[in-house]
N, C-alpha and C positions, 0 to 999 in steps of 0.2 A: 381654483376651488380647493386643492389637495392643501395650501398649504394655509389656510379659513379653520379657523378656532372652528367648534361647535357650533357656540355663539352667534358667530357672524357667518357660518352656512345655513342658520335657519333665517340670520338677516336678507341674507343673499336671494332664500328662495323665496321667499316674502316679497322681495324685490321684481323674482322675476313675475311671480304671480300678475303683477300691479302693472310691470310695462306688459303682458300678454293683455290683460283687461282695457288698458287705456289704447295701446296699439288700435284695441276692438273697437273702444269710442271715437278715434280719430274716424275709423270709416263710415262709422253710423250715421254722421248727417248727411250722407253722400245717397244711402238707402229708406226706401218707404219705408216706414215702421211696420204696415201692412207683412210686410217678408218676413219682419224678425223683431213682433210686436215686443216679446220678453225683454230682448236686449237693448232695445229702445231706453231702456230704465237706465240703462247706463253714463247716457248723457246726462242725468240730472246730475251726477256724481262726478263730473267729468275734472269738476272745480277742485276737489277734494283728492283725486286721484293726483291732479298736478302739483298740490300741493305736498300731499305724501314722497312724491318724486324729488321735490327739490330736499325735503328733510331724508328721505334716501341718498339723493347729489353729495347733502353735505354731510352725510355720516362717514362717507366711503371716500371725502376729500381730506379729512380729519383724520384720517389714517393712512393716508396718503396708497390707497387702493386702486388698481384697476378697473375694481368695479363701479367705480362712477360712472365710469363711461355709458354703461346701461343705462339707466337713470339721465343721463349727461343727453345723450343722442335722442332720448322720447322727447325731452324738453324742447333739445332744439330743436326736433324735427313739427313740435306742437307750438310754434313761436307765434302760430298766427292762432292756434286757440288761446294763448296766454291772453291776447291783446283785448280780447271778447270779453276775457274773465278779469280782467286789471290793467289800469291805464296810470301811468307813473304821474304825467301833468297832464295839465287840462290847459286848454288853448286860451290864451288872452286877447281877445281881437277888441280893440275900439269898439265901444256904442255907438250907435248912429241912429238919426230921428226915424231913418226908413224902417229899420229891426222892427221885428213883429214876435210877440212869447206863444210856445205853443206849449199848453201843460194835461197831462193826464195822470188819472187817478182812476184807481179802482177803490172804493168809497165803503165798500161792503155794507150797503142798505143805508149809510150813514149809522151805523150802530142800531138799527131798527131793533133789535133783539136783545139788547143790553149786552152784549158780548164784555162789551168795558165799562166798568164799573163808573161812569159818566158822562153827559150828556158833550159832541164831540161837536155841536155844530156850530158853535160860537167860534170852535178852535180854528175849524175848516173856513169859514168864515174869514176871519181873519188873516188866517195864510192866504186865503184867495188875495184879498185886498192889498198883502205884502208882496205877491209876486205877480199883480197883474196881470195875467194872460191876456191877450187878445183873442186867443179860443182856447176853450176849455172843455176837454174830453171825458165824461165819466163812468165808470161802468160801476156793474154793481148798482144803479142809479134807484133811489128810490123817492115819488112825489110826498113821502113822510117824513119831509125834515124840514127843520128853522133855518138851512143854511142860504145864504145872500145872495142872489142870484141877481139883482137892479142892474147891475152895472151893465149887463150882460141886454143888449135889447134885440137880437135874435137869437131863437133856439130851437133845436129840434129834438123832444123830445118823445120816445118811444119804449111803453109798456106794453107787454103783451097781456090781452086779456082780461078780465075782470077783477079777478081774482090774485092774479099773478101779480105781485109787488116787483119782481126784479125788472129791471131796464134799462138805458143807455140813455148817454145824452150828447149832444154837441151843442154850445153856449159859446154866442161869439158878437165879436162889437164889429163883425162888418157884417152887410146884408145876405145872410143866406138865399140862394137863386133857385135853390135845388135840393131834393133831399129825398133820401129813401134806404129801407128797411132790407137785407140780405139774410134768411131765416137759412137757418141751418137744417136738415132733415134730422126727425128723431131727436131733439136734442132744444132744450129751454134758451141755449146759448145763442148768437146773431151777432150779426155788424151791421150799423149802421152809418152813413156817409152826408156830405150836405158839402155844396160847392159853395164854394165862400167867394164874392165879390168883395176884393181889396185893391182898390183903384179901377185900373185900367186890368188888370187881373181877374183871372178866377181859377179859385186854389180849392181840388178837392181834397177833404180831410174827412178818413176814415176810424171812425171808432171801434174797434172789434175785441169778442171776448171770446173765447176757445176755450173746449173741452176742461172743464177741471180736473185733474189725476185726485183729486181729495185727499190732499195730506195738511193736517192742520199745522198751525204755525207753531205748537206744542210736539207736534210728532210722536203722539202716542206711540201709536201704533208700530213706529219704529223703534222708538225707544222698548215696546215688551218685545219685538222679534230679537233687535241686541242680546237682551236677555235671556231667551229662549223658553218665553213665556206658550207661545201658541205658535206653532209649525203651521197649523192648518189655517190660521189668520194670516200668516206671513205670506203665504202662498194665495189666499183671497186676494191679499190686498195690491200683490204683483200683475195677477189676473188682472185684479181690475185697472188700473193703471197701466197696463198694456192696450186693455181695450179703447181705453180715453188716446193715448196714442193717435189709436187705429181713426177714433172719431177725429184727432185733432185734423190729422191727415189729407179726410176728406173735407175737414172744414178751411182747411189752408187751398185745397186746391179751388175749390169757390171763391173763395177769394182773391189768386192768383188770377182766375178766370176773369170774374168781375170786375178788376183795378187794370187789366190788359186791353180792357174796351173804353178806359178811360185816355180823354185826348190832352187831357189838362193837367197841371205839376200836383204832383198827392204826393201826401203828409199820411201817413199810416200809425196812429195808435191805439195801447190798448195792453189787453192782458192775453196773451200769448199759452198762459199756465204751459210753459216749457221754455226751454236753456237755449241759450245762443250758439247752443253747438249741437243743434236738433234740424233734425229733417225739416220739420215744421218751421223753425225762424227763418231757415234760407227759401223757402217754397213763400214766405209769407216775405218776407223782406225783397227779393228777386235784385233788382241794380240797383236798388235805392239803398242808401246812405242809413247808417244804423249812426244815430246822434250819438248816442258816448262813446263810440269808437271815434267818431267827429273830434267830439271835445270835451269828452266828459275827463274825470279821474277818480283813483281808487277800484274799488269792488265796483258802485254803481249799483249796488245792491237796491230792489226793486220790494223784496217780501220778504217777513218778517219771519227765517226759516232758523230752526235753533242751530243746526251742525255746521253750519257756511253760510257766508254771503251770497243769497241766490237773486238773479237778477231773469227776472220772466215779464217785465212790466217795457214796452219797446216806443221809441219814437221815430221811426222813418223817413227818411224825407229822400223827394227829386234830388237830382243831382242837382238841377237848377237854381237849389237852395243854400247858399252858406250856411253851416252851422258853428255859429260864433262861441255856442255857451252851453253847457249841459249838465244839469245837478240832479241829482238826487236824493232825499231827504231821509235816511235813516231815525233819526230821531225825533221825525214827527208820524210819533203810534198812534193814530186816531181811528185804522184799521190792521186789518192783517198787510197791506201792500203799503208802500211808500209814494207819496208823490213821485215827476217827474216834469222835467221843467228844460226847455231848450228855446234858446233866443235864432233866430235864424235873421237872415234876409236873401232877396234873390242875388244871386249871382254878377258881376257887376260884368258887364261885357269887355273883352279888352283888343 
């Protein structure tokens, strides 16, 4: 440290700042959010901090410094949160006639509100028809759109209330045998499920949407705190986004509950609104297989977040399921969230 220009001691302490903070976020999905709802917020960022760390790695390897090693050792000691937040290749397995597509989307109303400046369901439409799914999971779901649903000759679909526009759906080409509603307490958000008969099989496939922390895909709100527009908005909007935590929490743990009485291979998607390196994704995911650690690559980005690649959008499968193929579609904006798209088949016995 003594023999650190000015310069590169206030680099240095900026550094340690960063591995103290991200150390914090390696342990947080380990703890309720409930204990340390504030700090929970840190996982969003977890992506960003890693990132900072390798342009930390390489500041201090370009100068051929010791202090890489700081930065060096968070890295590798967070090897297995890199993999969550970026996958180099994606796995190329054969097609086979058995493979079956499982795709979700959070659809946000189908644009019910003009959010974008045009009408989006020709577009969704048409991706549907391009990437075939055999079931299709949607949240956000609303019975006010033009989009094409024919192909699809079982469904389960579920609005609350009269009044209430939002809701879910599962859309599927093999016969549904089963189905029902998982309400959350307090709370407009729910999963819903529906056992799918596919052959000699039956595969439960859960749709679920979780607490929203409400940060728009603009990020105002962050963008004036940067600034140091409103202290007392910065501090709302932490509040609030702690307490959404608190609710994802108990909404994760119903869930865990509910999919733990189930006897049959489940496929779990949906909108998470929270990070793969959150209390809630391991409480929600348990031993099933997280599909783009499978086989996806890249970011695998989920929602359309301006500072990083945030991926909160999940598709889970039994183990009993190979995951041959896993995309996601960045550059189809027809809402705030991205498709998601994974070709599976069962397992081949050997």
């Amino acid at each position: 440290m003594k023999k650190l220009g000015w310069f590169n001691k206030v680099i240095f302490f900026l550094n340690i700042v960063l591995t103290v903070l991200t150390f914090v976020a390696y342990i947080l999905p380990f703890l309720a959010p409930k204990l340390f709802p504030i700090l929970s917020v840190l996982t969003l960022f977890l992506p960003l901090m890693l990132i900072l760390n390798l342009i930390f790695f390489g500041y201090w390897v370009i100068q051929f410094k010791r202090q890489m090693l700081l930065s060096g050792i968070v890295l590798l000691l967070g090897i297995t949160f890199i993999t969550k937040f970026y996958k180099l290749s994606e796995t190329n397995t054969p097609i086979e006639e058995d493979d079956f597509i499982v795709m979700s989307y959070n659809v946000r109303l189908f644009n019910l509100y003009d959010w974008i400046d045009r009408d989006v369901s020709l577009s969704i439409s048409d991706f549907i028809k391009e990437q075939t799914p055999d079931v299709l999971c949607v949240q956000e779901f609303s019975n006010q759109n033009n989009v094409d649903f024919r192909v699809y000759k079982h469904k389960y679909v579920f609005i609350e209330g009269k009044n209430t526009k939002l809701g879910q759906a599962i859309f599927s080409k093999y016969p549904i045998v089963n189905q029902g509603v998982i309400p959350f307490p307090n709370s407009t958000n729910n999963a819903i499920y529906a056992d799918i008969k596919r052959g000699k099989d039956t595969i439960r496939v859960y749709s679920i949407h979780l607490q929203s922390i409400k940060i728009t895909p603009d990020v105002h709100e962050i963008d004036e705190n940067i600034q140091g527009v409103s202290q007392d908005k910065s501090k709302r909007m932490f509040r609030r986004m702690s307490s959404s935590f608190t609710s994802q929490q108990k909404q994760a743990e119903i869930i865990k509950k509910h999919k733990s009485d189930c006897s049959y291979p489940l496929i779990i998607c949906g909108d998470l609104n929270n990070s793969p390196f959150s209390f809630v994704y391991r409480s929600v995911k348990g031993d099933l297989n997280d599909a783009f650690e499978e086989a996806g690559s890249g970011f695998g980005s989920t929602y359309n977040f301006k500072y990083f690649p945030a991926r909160i959008d999940y598709i889970f499968t039994d183990k009993k399921f190979e995951v041959k193929q896993f995309s996601s579609f960045p550059n189809f904006k027809n809402s705030d969230h991205f498709p998601i798209v994974a070709r599976l088949a069962f397992e081949k016995e050997k």
